[in-house]
C-alpha positions in Angstrom: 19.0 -24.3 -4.2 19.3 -21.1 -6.5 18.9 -17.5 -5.4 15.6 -16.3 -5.6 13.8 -14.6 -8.2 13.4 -11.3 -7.5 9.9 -10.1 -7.8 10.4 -6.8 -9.7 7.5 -4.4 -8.3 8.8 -1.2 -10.7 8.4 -2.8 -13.7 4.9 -4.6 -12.9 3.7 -1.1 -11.3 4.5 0.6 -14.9 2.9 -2.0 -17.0 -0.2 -1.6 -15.3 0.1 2.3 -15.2 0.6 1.9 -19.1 -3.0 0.2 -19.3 -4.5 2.7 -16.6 -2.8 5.6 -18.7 -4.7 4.4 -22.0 -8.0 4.0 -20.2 -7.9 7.6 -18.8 -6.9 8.9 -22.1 -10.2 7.0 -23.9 -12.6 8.1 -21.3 -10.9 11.6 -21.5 -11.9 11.6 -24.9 -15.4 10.0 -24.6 -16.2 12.5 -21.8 -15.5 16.0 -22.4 -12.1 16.1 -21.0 -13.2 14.4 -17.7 -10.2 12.8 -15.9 -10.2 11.4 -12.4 -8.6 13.6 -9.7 -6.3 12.6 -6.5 -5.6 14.5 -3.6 -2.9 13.9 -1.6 -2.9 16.0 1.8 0.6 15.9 3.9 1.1 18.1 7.4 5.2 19.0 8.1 8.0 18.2 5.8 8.8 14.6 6.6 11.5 13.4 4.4 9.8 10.0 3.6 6.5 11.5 3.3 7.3 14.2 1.0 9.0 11.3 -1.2 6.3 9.3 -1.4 3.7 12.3 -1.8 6.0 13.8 -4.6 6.1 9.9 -5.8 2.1 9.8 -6.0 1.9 13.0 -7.7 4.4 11.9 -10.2 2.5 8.4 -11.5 -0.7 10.1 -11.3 0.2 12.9 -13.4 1.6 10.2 -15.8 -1.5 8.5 -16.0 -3.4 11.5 -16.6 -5.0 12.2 -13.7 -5.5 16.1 -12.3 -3.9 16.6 -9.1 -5.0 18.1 -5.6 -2.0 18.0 -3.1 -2.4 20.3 0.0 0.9 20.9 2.0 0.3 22.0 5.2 2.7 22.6 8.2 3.6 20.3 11.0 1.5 23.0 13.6 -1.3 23.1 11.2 -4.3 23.2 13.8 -7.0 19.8 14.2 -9.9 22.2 12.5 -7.6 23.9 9.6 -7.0 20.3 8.8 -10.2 19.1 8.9 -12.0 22.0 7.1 -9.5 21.1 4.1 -10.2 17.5 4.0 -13.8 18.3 3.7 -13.6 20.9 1.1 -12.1 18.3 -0.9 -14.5 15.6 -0.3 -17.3 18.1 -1.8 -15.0 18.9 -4.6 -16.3 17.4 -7.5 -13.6 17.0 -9.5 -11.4 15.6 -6.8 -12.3 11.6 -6.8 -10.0 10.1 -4.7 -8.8 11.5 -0.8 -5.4 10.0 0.9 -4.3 12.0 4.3 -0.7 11.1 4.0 0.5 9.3 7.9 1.8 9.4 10.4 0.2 12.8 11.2 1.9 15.2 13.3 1.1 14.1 17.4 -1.0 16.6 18.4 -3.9 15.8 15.5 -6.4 13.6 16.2 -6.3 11.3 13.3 -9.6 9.2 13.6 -11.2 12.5 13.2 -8.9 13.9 10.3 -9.7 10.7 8.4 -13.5 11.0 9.4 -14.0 14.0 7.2 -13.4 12.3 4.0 -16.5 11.2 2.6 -16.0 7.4 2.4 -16.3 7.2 -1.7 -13.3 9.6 -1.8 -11.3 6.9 0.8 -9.1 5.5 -1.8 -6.5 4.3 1.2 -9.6 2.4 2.8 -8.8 3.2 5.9 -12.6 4.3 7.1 -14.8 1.7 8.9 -17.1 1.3 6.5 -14.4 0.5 3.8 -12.6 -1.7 5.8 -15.8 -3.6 7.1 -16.5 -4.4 3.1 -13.2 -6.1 3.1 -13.8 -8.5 5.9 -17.6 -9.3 5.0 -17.9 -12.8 3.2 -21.3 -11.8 1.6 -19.9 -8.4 0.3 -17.6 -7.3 -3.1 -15.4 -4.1 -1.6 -15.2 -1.4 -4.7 -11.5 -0.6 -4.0 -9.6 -2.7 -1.8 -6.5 -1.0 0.6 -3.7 -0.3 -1.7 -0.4 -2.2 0.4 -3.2 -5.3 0.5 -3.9 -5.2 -2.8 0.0 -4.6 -4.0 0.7 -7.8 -2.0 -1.7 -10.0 -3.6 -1.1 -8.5 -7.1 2.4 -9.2 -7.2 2.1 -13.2 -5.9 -0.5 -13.2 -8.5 1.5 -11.8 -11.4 4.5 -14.0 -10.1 2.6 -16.8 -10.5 2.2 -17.8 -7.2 -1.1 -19.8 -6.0 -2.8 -18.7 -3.2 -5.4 -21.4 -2.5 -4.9 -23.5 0.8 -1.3 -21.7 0.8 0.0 -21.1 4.7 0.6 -17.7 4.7 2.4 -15.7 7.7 1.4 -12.1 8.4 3.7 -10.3 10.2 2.0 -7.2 11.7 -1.6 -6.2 12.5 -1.7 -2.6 11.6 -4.9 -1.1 10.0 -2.8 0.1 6.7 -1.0 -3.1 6.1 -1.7 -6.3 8.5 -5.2 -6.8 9.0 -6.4 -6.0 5.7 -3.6 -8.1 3.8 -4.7 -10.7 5.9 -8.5 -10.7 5.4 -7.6 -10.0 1.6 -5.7 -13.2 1.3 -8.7 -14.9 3.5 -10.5 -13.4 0.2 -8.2 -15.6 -2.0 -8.9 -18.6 0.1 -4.9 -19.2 1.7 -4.8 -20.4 5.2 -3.5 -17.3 6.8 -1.5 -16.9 10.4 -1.3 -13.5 11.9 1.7 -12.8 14.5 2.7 -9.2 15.6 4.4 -7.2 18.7 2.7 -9.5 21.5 3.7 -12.6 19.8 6.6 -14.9 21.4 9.8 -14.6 18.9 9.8 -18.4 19.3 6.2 -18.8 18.0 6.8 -16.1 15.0 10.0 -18.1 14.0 8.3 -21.3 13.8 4.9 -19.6 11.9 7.4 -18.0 9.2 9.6 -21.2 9.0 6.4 -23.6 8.2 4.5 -20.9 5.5 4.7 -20.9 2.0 4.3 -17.3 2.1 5.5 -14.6 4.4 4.4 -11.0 4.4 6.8 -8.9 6.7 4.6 -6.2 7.8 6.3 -5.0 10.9 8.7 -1.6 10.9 11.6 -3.1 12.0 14.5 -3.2 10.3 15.9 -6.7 9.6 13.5 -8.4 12.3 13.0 -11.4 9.6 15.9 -13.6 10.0 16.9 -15.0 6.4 17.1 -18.8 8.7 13.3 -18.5 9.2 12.4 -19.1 5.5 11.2 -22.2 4.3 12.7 -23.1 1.3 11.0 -21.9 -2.0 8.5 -20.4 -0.1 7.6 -16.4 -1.3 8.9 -13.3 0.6 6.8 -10.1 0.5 8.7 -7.4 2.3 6.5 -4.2 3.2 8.7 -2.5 5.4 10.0 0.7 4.2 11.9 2.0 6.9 14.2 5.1 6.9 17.8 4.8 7.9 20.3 7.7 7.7 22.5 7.8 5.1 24.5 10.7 3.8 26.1 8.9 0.6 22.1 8.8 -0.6 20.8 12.3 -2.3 18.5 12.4 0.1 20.2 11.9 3.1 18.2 8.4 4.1 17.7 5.0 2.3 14.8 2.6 2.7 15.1 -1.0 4.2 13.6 -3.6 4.4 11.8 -6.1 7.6 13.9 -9.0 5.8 17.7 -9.8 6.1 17.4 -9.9 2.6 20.4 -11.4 1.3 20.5 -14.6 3.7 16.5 -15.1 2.9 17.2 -15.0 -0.9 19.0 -18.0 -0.7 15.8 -20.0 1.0 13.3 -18.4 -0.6 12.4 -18.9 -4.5 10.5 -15.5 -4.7 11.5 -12.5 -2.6 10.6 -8.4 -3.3 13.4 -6.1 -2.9 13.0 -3.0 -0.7 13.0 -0.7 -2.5 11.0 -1.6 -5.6 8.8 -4.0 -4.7 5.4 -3.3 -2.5 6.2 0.6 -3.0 5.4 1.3 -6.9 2.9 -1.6 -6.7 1.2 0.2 -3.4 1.1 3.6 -5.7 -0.2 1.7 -8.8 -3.4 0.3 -6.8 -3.9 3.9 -5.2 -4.6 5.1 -9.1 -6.2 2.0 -9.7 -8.6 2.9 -6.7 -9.3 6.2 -8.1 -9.8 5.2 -11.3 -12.3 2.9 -10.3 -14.2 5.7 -8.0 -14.2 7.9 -11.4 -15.8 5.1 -13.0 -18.6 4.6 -11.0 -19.1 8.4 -10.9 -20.0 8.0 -14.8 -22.0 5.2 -14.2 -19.8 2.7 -15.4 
């Protein structure tokens, strides 16, 4: 069979920026020069956190929004950190909070996240966010942004959901469990496998779904042989690798041996430029939506 098509995150992420960019501007305008505001909160000078901060600051800008970014150091102490993430959730013109991970070892980061007030917890990484998500008899207000990246670009590919076996790689709070109970949301028959599972057992899971969503840190852990032919390929690892020919001294890849799975699969997201801009995108998205209900809308 043909390659696949490659899903093209970048340009998906800045057509919808283009719509969220035009909405900001009317309600700008209908609203005394009220614009939602993002805060993005990073401890220590991680290369690929600093990228993808700088990244979020960047789109959000574009799209209007004011900005909050607080750059502390790797020391920074477990109350300096939490007395800043609660001067920002009673900032009023800061709408939406992320505390960019991993934190530094010593913080506790249950309690660093517990100080954002849950309407500002545009990730939706708090309890009570999260718990929406997985209730049957409840409509989250913002969904988690990876989770809702995934689904958005199946959807905008064209890909049905409905009674599709799907095969979750990973069970993290960010990315695995709420992908999964998202796509639970969309009615797919979904299959969860992670670090405890048998590599046998994960093989056969990937090789019989219609969808796979790699989810697990690991550079090339998805053999390209485990795809079922035509099925989809979501790839959400983003892992750092050294390389001094890049500007930055590291590239991104991928939980899929890309190349061989390309040839199986009929859809397949590159790394990068597939989940990353689309993960951004629904971050604004999010914060838009908090603005919103500010006004009452």
């Amino acid at each position: 069979m043909p390659g696949a098509l490659v899903i093209d995150g970048r340009a998906m992420a800045k057509a919808i920026q283009m719509k969220l960019a035009a909405e900001v501007a009317m309600l700008e305008r209908c609203y005394r020069g009220k614009r939602p505001g993002l805060s993005a909160i990073i401890c220590g000078r991680r290369k690929d956190s600093l990228t993808y901060v700088r990244l979020k600051r960047r789109s959000a800008l574009a799209c209007g929004f004011r900005t909050f970014n607080v750059e502390l150091p790797a020391d920074v102490s477990q109350e300096e950190l939490e007395r800043r993430v609660a001067s920002l959730s009673e900032e009023k013109s800061c709408h939406g909070i992320i505390l960019q991970l991993p934190l530094p070892p010593h913080i506790d980061k249950i309690a660093a996240l517990s100080k954002i007030c849950p309407d500002k917890d545009v990730d939706c990484l708090l309890p009570v966010n999260m718990g929406q998500l997985h209730s049957k008899e409840r409509t989250p207000v913002v969904v988690p942004c990876t989770a809702a990246a995934v689904v958005e670009l199946l959807k905008h590919s064209g890909i049905q959901l409905r009674g599709k076996r799907v095969a979750v790689l990973g069970r993290s709070d960010i990315v695995g469990f709420p992908v999964a109970a998202l796509l639970l949301r969309h009615d797919a028959t979904v299959t969860v496998v992670h670090s405890a599972s048998h590599i046998d057992d994960i093989a056969d899971v990937v090789g019989s779904s219609d969808i796979v969503v790699a989810a697990v840190g690991k550079p090339g852990f998805v053999k390209g042989e485990w795809i079922k032919p035509g099925a989809a390929v979501i790839d959400v690892g983003t892992t750092p690798v050294d390389d001094p020919s890049k500007a930055l001294g590291y590239r991104l890849v991928g939980d899929v041996c890309f190349d061989v799975a390309r040839q199986r699969a009929a859809f397949i997201t590159p790394v990068p430029g597939g989940v990353g801009p689309m993960t951004i995108t629904m971050l604004l998205r999010n914060t838009l939506t908090v603005f919103k209900r500010n006004l009452r809308l």
